[in-house]
Every structure is written in structure tokens, then in C-alpha cells.
FISE-281196 format. One record per residue (C-alpha): x, y, z; residue in one letter. Coordinates in steps of 0.1 Angstrom, whole numbers, plus 5000, padded with zeros to 4 digits. Layout:
% FISE-281196
XYZA;...
This chain:
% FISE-281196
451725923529X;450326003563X;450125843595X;446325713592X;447325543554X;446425213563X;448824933559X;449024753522X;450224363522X;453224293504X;452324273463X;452823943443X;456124143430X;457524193465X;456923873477X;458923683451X;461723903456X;461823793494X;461523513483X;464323513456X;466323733486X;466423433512X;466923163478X;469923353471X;470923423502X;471523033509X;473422933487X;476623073467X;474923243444X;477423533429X;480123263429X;477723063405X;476823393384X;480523473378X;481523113374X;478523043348X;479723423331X;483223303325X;482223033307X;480723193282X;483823373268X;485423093267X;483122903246X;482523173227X;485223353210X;487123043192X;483523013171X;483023343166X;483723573135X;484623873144X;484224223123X;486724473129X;485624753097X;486224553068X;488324303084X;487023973096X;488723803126X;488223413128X;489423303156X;489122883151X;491922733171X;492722333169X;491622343200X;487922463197X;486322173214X;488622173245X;487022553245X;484022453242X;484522173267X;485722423295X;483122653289X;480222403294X;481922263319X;481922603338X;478322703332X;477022323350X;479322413377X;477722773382X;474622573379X;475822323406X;476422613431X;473222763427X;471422413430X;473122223453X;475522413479X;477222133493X;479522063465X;480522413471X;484422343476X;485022123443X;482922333420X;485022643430X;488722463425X;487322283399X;486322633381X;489622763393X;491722493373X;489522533343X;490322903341X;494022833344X;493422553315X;491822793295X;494523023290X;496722823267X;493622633252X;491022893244X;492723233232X;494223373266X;491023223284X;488123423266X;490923693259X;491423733300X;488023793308X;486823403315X;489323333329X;489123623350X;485823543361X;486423183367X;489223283393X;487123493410X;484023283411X;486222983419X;487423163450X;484123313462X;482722973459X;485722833483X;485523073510X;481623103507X;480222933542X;476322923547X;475423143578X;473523013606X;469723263609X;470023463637X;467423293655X;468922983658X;472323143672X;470923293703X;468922973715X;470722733736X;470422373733X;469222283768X;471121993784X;470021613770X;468521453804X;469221093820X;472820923816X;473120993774X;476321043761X;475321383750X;475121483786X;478521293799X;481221603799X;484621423787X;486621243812X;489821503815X;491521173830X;491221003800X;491421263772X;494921373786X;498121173789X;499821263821X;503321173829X;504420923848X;505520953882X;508620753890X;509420633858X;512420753841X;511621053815X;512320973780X;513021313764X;513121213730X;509321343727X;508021003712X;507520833748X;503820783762X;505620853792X;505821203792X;502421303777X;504021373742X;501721103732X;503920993700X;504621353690X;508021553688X;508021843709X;509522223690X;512122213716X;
């Protein structure tokens, strides 16, 4: 490629994957992927039949349908954080308790790794916060105009208790009096 190689617009094939870039990059989406992957194991394994040479592992617990319970339940919620973001904070605990349920109800959680996946999804989903686009950051708001309460700055004479001068000073830390406003002071 040289210096005069005119300029070639973006392909169908690199447009979706900006477009699939900025998608993802909204919402939690490995929280969802790992959450959705954990629930797989778990549903999984008490059905299957296992071949180990000639030996055939069944794994069917009592509780297959509390496994298979879990594990649906955590492939809506990785669903749930790819599709709508806000519920961000009770899909992750929520996928985070059904790991930890899984472990006594579906063979060790999906033999550890569900289970392992749930916790970690469950956590990423949690401390996931959406960013703000850098655009948006460096522009200021400018000031609202006219007498609307967005301009009004807070009255410090209001917002803080002062003490009061001449009155005797209750000490206990509960008195309005001394600007503990109801609170105990540390000491």
C-alpha cells in the first residue's frame, strides 16, 4: 500500500462489527456471556450420560429439575444483561445466589465450573457501571438563565445547622443546639 492508494469505505463486515463494538460496549455484556455459560453446566450434567471407556456415568440426581431450574434461570438473566442494562445489579446477585444454590443441588454446581462462572459473571455484572462517551464529559452545561431553581446555588444558611449562641450547649450530641443535628458525635 502506498501513499496515493485511495481511501476504501468501511465493508458491510466492518461496519457491523462497529456496530456490534459500541452494542457491546453499552451494556454488560461478558458479565451476560459468563452468566448465560454457567448455566449450561448446570443444566446439563444431571441429564447427561456420560462414557468413560466402557463405563457409563448417569448422573440423575432427585434434584434434576431444581438443576434444570437454575440453569434456565441463569441463561434469562445473561439474556437480561445483554437486553436491558438497568436491571444490572439484581441479575448479577441474583446469578451469584444461584451459583451458591447450585452446589448442593446440581452435582457441585456443574462439577465447579457453573458455578464458577456464575460467581464471576454475577460479580462483573455488580461492579459493571455504563461509561459516560467522551464527548459528553468535556462539555459543560452552561448555567440555566432567569430565577429557576437549577440556577439558585444552595442557601449555606439553611443547609447547615449552626450553634446557638447564648444558649447553654447540650453535649450529649442529639441537641439541634450544637449543630449535631440528631446525630452522636465519635467523641
Amino acid at each position: 500500500m502506498s501513499a496515493e492508494t485511495p481511501a476504501v469505505s468501511p465493508g458491510q463486515f466492518d461496519s457491523r462489527r462497529t456496530q456490534f463494538r459500541a452494542w457491546r460496549g453499552a451494556r454488560p455484556f461478558w458479565a451476560g456471556l459468563f452468566v448465560m455459560l454457567a448455566g449450561l453446566p448446570i443444566a446439563y450434567f444431571p441429564y447427561a450420560h456420560l462414557q468413560v471407556g466402557h463405563l457409563t456415568l448417569a448422573m440423575a440426581t432427585t434434584a434434576g429439575a431444581g438443576s434444570l431450574i437454575i440453569g434456565v434461570l441463569l441463561v434469562v438473566l445473561g439474556f437480561s444483561l445483554w437486553f436491558q442494562k438497568h436491571v444490572r445489579t439484581f441479575a448479577g446477585v441474583a446469578a451469584i445466589l444461584l451459583g451458591l444454590v447450585s452446589i448442593p443441588v446440581s452435582n457441585l454446581g456443574g462439577f465447579l465450573m457453573g458455578f464458577l462462572l456464575a460467581l464471576v459473571g454475577g460479580a462483573m455484572a455488580v461492579a459493571w457501571a455504563p461509561g459516560e462517551p467522551p464527548a459528553e464529559a468535556a462539555q459543560e452545561e452552561p448555567p440555566a438563565a432567569g430565577g429557576t431553581p437549577e440556577a439558585a446555588a444552595p442557601d449555606p444558611d439553611t443547609t447547615i445547622l449552626k450553634p446557638v449562641v447564648g444558649e447553654p450547649n447540650d453535649l450529649s450530641g442529639t441537641s439541634p443546639a450544637n449543630g449535631a443535628n440528631g446525630r452522636h458525635s465519635a467523641g
